[in-house]
Kinemage of the C-alpha trace (Angstrom):
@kinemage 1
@onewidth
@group {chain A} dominant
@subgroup {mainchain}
@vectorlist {calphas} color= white
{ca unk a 1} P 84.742 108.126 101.189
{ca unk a 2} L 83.076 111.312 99.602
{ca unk a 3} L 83.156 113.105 96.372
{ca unk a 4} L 82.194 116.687 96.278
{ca unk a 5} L 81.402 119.155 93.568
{ca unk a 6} L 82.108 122.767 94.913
{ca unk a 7} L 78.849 124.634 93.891
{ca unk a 8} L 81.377 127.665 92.699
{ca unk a 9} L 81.995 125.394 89.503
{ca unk a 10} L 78.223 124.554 88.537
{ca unk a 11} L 77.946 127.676 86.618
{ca unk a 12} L 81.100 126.743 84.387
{ca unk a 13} L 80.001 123.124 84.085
{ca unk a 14} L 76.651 124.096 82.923
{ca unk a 15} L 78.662 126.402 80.186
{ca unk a 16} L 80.367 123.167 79.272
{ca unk a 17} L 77.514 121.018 79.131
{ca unk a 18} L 75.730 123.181 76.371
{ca unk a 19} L 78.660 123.521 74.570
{ca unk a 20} L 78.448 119.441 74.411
{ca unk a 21} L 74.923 119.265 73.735
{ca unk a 22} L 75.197 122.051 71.149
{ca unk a 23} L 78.097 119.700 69.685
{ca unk a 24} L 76.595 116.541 69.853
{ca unk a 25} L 73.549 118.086 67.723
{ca unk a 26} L 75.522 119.373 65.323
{ca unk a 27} L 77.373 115.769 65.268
{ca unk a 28} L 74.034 114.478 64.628
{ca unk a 29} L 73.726 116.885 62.297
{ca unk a 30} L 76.776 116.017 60.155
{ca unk a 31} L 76.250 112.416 59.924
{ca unk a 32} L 72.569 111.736 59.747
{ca unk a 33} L 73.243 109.292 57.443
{ca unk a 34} L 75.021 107.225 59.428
{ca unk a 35} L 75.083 105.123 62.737
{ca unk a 36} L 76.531 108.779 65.123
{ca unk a 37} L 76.251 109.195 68.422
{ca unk a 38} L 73.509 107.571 69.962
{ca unk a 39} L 70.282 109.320 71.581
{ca unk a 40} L 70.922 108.130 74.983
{ca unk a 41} L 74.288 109.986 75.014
{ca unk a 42} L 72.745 113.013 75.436
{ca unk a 43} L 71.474 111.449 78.960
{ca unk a 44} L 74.920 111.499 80.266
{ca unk a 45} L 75.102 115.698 79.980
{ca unk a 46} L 71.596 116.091 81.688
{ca unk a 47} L 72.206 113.791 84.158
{ca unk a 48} L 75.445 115.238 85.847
{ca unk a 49} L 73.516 119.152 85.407
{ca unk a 50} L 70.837 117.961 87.088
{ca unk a 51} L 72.902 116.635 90.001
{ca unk a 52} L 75.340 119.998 89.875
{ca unk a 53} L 71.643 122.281 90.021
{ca unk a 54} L 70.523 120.006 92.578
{ca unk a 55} L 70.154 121.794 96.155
{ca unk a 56} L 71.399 120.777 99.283
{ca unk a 57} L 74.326 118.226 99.828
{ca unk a 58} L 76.585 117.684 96.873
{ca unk a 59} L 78.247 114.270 98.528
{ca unk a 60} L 78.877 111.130 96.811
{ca unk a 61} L 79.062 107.702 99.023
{ca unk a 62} L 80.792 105.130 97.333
{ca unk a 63} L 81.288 106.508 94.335
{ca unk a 64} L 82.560 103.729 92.590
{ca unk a 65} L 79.609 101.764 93.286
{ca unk a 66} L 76.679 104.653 92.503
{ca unk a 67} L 78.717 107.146 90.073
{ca unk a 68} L 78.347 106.678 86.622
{ca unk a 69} L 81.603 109.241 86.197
{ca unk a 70} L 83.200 107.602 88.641
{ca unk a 71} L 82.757 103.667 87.905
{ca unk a 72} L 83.363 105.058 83.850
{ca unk a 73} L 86.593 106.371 84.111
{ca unk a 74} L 88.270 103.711 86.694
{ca unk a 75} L 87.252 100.763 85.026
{ca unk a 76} L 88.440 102.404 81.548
{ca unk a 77} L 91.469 102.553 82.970
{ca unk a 78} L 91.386 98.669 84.807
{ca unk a 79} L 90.541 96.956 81.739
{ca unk a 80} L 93.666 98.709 79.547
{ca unk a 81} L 96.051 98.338 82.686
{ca unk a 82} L 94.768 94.452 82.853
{ca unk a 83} L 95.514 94.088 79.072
{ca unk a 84} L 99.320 94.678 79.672
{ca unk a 85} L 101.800 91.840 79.933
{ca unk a 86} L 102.876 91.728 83.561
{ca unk a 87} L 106.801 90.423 82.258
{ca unk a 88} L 109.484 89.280 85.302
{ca unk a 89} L 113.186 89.931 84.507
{ca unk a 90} L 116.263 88.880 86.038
{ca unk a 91} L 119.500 90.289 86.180
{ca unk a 92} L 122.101 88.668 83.199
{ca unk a 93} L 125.510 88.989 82.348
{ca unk a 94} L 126.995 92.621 80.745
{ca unk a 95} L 123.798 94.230 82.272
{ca unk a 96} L 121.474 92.195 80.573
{ca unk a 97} L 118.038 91.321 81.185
{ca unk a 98} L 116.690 87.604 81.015
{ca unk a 99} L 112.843 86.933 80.747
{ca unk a 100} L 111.568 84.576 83.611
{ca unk a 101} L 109.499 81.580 82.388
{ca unk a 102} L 109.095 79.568 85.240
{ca unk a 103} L 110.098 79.037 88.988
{ca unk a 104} L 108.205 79.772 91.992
{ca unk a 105} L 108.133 83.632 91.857
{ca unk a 106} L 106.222 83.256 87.635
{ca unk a 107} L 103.795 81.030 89.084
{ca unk a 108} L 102.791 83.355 91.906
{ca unk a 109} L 102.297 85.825 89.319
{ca unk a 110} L 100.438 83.882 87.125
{ca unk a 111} L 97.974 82.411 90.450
{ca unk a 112} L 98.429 84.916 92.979
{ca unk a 113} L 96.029 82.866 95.170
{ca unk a 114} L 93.348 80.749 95.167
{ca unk a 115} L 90.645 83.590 94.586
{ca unk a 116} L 92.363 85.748 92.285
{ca unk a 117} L 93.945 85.828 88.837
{ca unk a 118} L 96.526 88.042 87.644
{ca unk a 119} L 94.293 90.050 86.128
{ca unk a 120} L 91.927 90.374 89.146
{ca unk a 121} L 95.224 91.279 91.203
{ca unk a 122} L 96.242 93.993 88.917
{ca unk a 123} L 92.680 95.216 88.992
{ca unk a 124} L 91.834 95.286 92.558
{ca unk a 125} L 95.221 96.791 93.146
{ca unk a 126} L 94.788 99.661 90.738
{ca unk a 127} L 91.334 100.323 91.934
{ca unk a 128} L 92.410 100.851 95.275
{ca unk a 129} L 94.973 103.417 94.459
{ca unk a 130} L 92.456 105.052 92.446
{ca unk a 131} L 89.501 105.255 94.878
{ca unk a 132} L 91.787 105.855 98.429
{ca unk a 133} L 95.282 107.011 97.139
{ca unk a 134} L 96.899 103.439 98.309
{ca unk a 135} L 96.098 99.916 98.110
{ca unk a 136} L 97.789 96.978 100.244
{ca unk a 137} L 98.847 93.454 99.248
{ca unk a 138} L 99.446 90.952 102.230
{ca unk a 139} L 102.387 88.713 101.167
{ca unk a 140} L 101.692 85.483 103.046
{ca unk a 141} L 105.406 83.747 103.854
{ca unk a 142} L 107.239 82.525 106.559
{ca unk a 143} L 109.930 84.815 106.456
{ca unk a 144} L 111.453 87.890 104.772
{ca unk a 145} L 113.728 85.402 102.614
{ca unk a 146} L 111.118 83.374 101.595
{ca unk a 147} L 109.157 83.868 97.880
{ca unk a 148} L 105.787 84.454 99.059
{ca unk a 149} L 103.251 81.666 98.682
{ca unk a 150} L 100.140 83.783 97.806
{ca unk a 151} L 99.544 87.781 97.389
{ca unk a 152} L 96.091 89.243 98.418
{ca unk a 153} L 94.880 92.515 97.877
{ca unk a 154} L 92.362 93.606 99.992
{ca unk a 155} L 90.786 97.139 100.949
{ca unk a 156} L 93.393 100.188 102.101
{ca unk a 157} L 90.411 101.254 104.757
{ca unk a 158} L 90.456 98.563 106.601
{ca unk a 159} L 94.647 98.397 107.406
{ca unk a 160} L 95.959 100.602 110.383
{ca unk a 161} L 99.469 101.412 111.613
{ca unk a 162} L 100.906 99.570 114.300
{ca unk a 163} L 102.318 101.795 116.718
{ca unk a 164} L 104.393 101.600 119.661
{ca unk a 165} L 104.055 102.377 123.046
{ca unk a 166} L 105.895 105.825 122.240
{ca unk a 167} L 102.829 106.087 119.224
{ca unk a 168} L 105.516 105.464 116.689
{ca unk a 169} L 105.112 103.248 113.939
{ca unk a 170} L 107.442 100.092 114.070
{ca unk a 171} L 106.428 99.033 110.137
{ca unk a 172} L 104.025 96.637 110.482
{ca unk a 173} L 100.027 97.131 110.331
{ca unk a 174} L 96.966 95.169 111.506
{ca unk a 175} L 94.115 94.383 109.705
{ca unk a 176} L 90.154 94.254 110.360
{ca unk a 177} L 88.348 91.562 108.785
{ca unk a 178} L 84.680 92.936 107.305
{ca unk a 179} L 82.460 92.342 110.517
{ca unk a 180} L 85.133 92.328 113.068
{ca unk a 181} L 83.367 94.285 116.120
{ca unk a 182} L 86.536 92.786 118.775
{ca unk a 183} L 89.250 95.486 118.268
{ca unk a 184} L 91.176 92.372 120.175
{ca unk a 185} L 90.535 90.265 116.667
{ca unk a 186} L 92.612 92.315 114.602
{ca unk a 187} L 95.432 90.716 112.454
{ca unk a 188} L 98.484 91.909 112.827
{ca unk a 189} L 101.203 91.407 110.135
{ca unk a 190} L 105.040 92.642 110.114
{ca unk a 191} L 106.628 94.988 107.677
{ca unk a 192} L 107.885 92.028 105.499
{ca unk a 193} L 104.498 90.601 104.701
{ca unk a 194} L 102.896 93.992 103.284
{ca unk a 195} L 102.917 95.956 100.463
{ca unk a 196} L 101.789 99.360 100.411
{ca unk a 197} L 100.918 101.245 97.280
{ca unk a 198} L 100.453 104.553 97.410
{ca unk a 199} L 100.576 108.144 95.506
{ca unk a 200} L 103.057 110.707 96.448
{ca unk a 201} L 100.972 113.367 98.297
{ca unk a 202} L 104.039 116.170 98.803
{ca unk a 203} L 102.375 118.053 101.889
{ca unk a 204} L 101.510 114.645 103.541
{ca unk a 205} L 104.104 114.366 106.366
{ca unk a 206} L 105.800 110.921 106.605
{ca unk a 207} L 103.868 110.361 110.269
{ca unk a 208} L 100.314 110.402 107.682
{ca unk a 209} L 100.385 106.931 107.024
{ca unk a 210} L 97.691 106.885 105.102
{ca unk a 211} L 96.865 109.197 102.236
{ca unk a 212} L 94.026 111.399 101.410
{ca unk a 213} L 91.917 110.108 98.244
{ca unk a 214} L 92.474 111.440 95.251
């Protein structure tokens, strides 16, 4: 996936920028007496106008990974989502709502499988909508009336439509396993044992089954 800054905007971010350094110094200013801002925040503004002056190709490759902005503002927003209570309700009597403690469906919440915690879950599932617009979770059960037995979340790029010999999609999807080379390897899994996740994208047809990042 790619990030790109439209060199039309580097004049305006550059107007920005000063205004932030002007602002920080006058911060500085203000409160020389006590801890402030520190020096190395000032790094932050002359880093991204470097890259926005820079020449040539303005593409970011795995942003997440090599993008301060990028990794910054996602993982801000992992850690708070993380910190919420995940809660289970069930329906009770005069349209009540009654708390669920225990059974099958709290501990598959609470240990979604054997390599993830709750709070890994919520994060991988989160960063995935946030880096390509949608994020998956297989649902591994028997049938569509069991409770599933574990949930995995793994990456939205590597999950493809199953189609039909008319090229329709039937509601099921096969996935690639990282270093899968045999397109005959693929897993395929029915529409009951996925999940998609994904954000409404109004001029994205209903045939796009996967979204554009965001």
């Amino acid at each position: 996936m790619e990030i790109i800054v439209s060199k039309d905007w580097r004049d305006l971010n550059n107007h920005y920028l000063n205004e932030a350094d002007n602002k920080l110094a006058l911060i500085r200013e203000q409160n020389s007496k006590s801890i402030g801002p520190l020096p190395d925040d000032s790094k932050i503004y002359r880093s991204l106008r470097e890259y926005l002056n820079s020449s040539g190709d303005l593409s970011v490759t795995d942003p997440y990974e090599k993008s301060v902005w990028v990794f910054a503002s996602i993982n801000a927003k992992l850690q708070n989502i993380s910190r919420v209570p995940l809660c289970l309700y069930t329906d009770g009597p005069n349209n009540t709502k009654k708390l669920i403690e225990n059974g099958n469906l709290y501990n598959l919440f609470l240990n979604p499988n054997r390599f993830m915690t709750q709070g890994d879950l919520l994060r991988a599932t989160i960063g995935f909508l946030e880096l390509y617009g949608e994020s998956f979770w297989i649902v591994e059960r028997d049938n569509i009336t069991q409770t599933p037995k574990e949930i995995y979340c793994f990456n939205p790029s590597r999950f493809e439509p199953m189609l039909d010999k008319d090229n329709k999609w039937n509601g099921g999807w096969f996935y690639n396993p990282p270093g899968n080379k045999d397109i005959s390897n693929k897993i395929p899994y029915a529409s009951w044992e996925i999940i998609q996740f994904k954000y409404l994208i109004p001029m994205i047809v209903l045939e796009d089954y996967h979204l554009i990042m965001p």
